[in-house]
Backbone as CSV, one residue per row, in Angstrom:
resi,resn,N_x,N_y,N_z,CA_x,CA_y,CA_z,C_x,C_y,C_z
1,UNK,0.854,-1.188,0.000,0.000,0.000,0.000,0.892,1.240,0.000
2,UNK,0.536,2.173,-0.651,1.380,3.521,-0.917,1.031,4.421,0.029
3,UNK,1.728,5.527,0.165,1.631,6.300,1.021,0.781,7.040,0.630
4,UNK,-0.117,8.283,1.454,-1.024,9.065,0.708,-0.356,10.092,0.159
5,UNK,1.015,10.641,0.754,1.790,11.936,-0.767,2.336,11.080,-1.491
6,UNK,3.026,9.433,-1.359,3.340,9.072,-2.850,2.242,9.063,-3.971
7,UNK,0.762,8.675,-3.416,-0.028,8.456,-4.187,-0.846,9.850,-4.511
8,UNK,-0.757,10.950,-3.831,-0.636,12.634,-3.933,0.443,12.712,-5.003
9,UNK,1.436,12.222,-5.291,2.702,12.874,-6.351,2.304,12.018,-7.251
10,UNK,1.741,10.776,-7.499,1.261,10.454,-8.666,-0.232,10.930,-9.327
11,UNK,-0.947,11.474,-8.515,-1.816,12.073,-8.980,-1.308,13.869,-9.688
12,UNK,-0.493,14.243,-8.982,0.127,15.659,-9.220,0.882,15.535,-10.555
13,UNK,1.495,14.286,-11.102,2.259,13.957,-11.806,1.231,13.711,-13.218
14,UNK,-0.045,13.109,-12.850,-0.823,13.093,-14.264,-1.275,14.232,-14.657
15,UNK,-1.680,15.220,-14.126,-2.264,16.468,-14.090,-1.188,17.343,-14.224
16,UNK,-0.097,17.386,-14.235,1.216,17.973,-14.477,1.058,18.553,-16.200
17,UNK,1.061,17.548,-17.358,0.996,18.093,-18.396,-0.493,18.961,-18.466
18,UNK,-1.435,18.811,-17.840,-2.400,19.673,-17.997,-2.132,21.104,-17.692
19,UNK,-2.104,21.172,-16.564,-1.361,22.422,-16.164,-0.426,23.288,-16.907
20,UNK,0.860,22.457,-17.537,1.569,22.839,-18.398,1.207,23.815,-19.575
21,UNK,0.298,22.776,-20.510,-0.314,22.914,-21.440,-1.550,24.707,-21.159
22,UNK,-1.826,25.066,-20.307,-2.105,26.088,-19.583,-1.282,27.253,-19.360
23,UNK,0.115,27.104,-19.026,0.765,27.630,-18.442,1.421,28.087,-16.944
24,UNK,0.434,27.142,-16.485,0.300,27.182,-14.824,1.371,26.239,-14.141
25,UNK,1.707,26.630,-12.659,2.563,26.070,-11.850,1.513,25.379,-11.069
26,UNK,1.768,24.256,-10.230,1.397,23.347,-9.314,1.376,24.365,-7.946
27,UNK,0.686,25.100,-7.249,1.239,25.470,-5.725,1.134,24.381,-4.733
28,UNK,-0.085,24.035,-4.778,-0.533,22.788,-3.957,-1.630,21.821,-4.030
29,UNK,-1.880,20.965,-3.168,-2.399,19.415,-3.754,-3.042,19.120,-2.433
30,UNK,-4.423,19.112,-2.275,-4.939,18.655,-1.227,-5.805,17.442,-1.210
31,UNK,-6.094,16.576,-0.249,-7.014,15.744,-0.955,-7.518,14.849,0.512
32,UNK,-8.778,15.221,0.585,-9.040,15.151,2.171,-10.870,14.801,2.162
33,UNK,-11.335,14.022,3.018,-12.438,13.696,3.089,-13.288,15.071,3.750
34,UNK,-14.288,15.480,3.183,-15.166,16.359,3.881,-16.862,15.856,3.581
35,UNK,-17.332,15.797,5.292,-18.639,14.903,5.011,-18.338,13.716,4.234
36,UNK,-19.454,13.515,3.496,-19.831,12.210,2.968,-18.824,11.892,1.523
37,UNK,-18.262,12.808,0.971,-17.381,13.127,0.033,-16.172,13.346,-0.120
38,UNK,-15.158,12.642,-0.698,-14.192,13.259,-0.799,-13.571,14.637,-1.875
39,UNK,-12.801,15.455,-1.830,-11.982,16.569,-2.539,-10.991,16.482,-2.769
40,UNK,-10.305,16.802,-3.571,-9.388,17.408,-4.223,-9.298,18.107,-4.958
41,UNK,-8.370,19.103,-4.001,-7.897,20.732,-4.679,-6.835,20.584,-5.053
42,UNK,-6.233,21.433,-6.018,-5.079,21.988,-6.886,-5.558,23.304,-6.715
43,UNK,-4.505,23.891,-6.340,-3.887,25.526,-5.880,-2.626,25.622,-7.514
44,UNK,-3.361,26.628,-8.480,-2.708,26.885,-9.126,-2.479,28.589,-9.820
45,UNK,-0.947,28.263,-9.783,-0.711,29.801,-10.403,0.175,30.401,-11.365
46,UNK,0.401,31.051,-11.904,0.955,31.892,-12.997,1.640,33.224,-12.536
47,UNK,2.815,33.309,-13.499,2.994,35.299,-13.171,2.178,35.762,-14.297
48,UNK,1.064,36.810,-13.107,0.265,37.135,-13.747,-0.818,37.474,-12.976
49,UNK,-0.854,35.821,-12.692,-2.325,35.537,-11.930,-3.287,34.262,-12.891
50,UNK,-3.584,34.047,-11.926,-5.272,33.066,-12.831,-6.528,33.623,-12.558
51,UNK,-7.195,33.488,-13.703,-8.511,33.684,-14.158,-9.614,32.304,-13.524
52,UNK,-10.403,32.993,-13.580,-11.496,31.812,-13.140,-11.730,30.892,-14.537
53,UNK,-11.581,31.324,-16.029,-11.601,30.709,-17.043,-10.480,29.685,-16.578
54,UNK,-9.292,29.781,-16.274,-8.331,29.165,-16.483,-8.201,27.878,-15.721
55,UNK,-9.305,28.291,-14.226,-9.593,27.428,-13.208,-10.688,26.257,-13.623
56,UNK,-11.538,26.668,-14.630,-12.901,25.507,-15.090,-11.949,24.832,-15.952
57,UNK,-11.023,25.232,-17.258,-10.718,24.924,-18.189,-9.783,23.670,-17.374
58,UNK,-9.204,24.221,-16.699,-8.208,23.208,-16.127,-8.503,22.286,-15.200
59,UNK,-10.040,22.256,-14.441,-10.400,21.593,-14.113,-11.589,20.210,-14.976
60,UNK,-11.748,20.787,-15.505,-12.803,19.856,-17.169,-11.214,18.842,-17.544
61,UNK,-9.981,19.652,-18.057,-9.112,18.551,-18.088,-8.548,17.804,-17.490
62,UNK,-8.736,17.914,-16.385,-7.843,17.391,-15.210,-8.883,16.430,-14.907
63,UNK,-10.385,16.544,-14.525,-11.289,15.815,-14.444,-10.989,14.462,-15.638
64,UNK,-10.916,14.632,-16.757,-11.226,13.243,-17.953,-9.677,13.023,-17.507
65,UNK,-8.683,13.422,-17.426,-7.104,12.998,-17.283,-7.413,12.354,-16.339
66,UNK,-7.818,12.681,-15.199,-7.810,11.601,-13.748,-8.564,10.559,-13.982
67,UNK,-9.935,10.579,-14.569,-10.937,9.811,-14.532,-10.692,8.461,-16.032
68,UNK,-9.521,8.846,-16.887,-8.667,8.049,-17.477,-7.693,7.483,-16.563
69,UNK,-7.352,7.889,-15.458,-6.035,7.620,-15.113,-6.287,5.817,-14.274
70,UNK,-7.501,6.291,-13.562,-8.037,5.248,-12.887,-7.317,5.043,-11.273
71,UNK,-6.831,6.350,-11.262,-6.102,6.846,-10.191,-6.743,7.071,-8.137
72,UNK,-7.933,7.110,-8.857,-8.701,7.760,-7.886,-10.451,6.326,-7.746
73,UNK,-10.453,6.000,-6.866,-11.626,5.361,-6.602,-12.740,5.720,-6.568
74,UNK,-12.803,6.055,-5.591,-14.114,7.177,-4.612,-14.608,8.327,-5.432
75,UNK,-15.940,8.289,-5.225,-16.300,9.306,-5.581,-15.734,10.694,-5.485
76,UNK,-15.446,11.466,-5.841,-14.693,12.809,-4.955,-15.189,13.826,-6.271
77,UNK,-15.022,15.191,-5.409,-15.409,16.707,-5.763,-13.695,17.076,-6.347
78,UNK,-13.808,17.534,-7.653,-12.460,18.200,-8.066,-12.415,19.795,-8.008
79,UNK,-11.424,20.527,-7.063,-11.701,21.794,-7.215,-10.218,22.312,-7.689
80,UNK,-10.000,23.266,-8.363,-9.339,24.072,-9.106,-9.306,25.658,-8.673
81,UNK,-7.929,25.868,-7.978,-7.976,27.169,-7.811,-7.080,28.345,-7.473
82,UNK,-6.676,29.769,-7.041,-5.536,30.095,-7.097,-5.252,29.976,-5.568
83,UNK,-4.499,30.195,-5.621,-3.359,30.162,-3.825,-4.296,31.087,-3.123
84,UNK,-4.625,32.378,-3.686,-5.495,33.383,-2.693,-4.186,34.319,-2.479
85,UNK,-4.693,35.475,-2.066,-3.651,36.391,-1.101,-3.314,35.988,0.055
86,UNK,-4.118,35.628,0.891,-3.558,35.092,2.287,-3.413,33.883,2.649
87,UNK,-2.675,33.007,1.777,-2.956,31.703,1.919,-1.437,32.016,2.984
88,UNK,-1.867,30.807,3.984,-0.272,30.289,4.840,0.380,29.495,3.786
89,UNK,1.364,29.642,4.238,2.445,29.004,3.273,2.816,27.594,4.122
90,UNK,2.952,26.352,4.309,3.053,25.142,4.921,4.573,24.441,4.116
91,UNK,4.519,24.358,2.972,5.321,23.550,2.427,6.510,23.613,1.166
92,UNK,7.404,23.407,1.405,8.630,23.731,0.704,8.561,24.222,-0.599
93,UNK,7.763,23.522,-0.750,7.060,24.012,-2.798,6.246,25.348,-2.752
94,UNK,5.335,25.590,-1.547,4.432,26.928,-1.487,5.561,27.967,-1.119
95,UNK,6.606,27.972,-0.560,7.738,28.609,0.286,8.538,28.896,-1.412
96,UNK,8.886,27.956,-2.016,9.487,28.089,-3.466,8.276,29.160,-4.509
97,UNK,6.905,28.840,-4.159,6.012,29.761,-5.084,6.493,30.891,-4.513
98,UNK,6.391,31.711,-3.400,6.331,32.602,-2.568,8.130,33.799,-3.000
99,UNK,8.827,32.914,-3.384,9.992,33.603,-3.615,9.791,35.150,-4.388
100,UNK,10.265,35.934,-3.886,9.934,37.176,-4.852,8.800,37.810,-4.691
101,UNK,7.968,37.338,-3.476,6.667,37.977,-3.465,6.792,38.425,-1.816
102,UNK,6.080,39.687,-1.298,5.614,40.007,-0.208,4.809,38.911,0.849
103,UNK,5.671,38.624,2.076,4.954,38.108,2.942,5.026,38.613,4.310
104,UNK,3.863,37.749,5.105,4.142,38.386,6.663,4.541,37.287,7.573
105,UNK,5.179,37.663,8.244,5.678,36.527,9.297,5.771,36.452,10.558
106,UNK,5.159,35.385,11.581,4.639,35.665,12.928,5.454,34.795,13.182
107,UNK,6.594,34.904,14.321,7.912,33.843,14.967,7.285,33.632,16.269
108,UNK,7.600,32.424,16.872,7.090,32.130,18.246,8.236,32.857,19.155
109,UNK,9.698,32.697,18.991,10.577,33.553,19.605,10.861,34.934,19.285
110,UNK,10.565,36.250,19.959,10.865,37.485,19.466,12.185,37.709,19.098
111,UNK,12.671,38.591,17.761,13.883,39.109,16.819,13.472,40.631,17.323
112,UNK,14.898,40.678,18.019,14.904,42.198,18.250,13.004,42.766,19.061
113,UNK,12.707,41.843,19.635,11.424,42.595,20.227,10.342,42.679,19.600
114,UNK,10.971,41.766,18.324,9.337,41.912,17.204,8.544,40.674,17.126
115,UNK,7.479,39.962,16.578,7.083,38.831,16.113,6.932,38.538,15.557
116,UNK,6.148,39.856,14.496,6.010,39.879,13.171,6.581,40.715,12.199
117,UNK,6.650,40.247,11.308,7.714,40.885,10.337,7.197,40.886,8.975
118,UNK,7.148,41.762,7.772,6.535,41.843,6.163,8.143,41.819,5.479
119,UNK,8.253,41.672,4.630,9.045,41.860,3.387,8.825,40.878,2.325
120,UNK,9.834,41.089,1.282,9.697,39.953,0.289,11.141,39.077,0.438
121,UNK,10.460,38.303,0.591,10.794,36.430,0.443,11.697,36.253,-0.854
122,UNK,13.179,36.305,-0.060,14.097,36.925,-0.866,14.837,35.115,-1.228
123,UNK,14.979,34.525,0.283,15.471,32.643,-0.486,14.868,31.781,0.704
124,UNK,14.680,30.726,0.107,14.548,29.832,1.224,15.498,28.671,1.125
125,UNK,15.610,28.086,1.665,16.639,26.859,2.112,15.811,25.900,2.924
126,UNK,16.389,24.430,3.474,15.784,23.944,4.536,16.094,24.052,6.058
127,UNK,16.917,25.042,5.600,17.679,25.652,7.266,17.152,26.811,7.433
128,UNK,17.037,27.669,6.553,16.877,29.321,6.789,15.926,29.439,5.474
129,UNK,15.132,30.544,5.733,14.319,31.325,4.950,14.550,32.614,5.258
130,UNK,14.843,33.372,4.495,15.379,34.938,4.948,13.849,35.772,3.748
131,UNK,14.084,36.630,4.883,13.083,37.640,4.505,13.270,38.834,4.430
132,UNK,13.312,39.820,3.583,13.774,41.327,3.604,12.802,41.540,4.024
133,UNK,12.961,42.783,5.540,12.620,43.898,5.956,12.618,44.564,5.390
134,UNK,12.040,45.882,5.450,12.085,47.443,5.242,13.477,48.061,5.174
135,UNK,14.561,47.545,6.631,15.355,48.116,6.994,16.561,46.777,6.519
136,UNK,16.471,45.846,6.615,17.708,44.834,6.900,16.873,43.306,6.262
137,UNK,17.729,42.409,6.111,17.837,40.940,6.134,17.278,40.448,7.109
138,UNK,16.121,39.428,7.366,15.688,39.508,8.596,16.122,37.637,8.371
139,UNK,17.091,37.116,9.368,17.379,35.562,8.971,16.221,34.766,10.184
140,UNK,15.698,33.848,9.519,14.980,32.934,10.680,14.289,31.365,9.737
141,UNK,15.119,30.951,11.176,15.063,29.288,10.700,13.688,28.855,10.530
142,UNK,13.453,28.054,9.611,12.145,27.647,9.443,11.282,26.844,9.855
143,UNK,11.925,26.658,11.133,11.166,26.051,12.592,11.413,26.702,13.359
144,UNK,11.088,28.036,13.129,10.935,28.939,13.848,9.422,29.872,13.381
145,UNK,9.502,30.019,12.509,8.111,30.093,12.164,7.050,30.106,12.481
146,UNK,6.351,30.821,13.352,4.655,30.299,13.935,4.003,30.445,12.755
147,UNK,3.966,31.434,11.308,2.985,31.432,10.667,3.305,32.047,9.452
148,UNK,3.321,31.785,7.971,4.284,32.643,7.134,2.755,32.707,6.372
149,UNK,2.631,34.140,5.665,1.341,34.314,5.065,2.156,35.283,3.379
């Protein structure tokens, strides 16, 4: 029996040329029972942005791609959509979307007396994620983190 992200990266992996074919990046991959139904979301985005066209279109293909794939059992709800402005950031790949863009950041240990901190999300690593301030380089390990938005 597979794991549920190996069998998450093979589902991400058929739907990969769809996306492509779009122009869109993968942000994220959810896939979780709610009520009587299961879901799965794809968080997808572009420089640019996505359109809600871009979200049906890519969900109509992704729907017959999966439902060829024979990937998926259960009944389930397919949703298609962008990251949002305030999405938290959780995972190494959303932390990689995020590069170059404005975020805010809430640390459980105070830096210099602060907790939270804005700039743009200048690199990440699996040791450090550095974030430009206003004023300076702000370095903090990424288990340190209470909340990156």
């Amino acid at each position: 029996m597979e794991s549920g992200e190996a069998w998450l990266g093979r589902v991400e992996a058929v739907v990969g040329p769809v996306l492509a074919s779009h122009g869109l990046g993968l942000v994220d991959a959810d896939w979780r029972r709610e009520g009587r139904r299961w879901v799965l979301r794809f968080f997808v985005d572009r420089p640019g942005g996505v359109s809600i066209g871009d979200c049906q279109a890519v969900s109509r293909e992704a729907g017959d791609v999966l439902d060829v794939s024979g990937l998926i059992e259960p009944a389930y709800d397919l949703e298609v959509s962008s990251p949002g402005l305030d999405r938290e950031l959780r995972k190494e790949r959303e932390y990689a979307w995020a590069l170059g863009k404005e975020v805010r950041c809430w640390v459980r240990e105070p830096v210099d007396g602060r907790t939270e901190f804005t700039g743009m999300l200048r690199a990440v690593s699996p040791a450090t994620s550095r974030s430009h301030t206003s004023a300076r380089f702000m370095p903090a390990p990424t288990a340190t983190p209470r909340c990156v938005r």
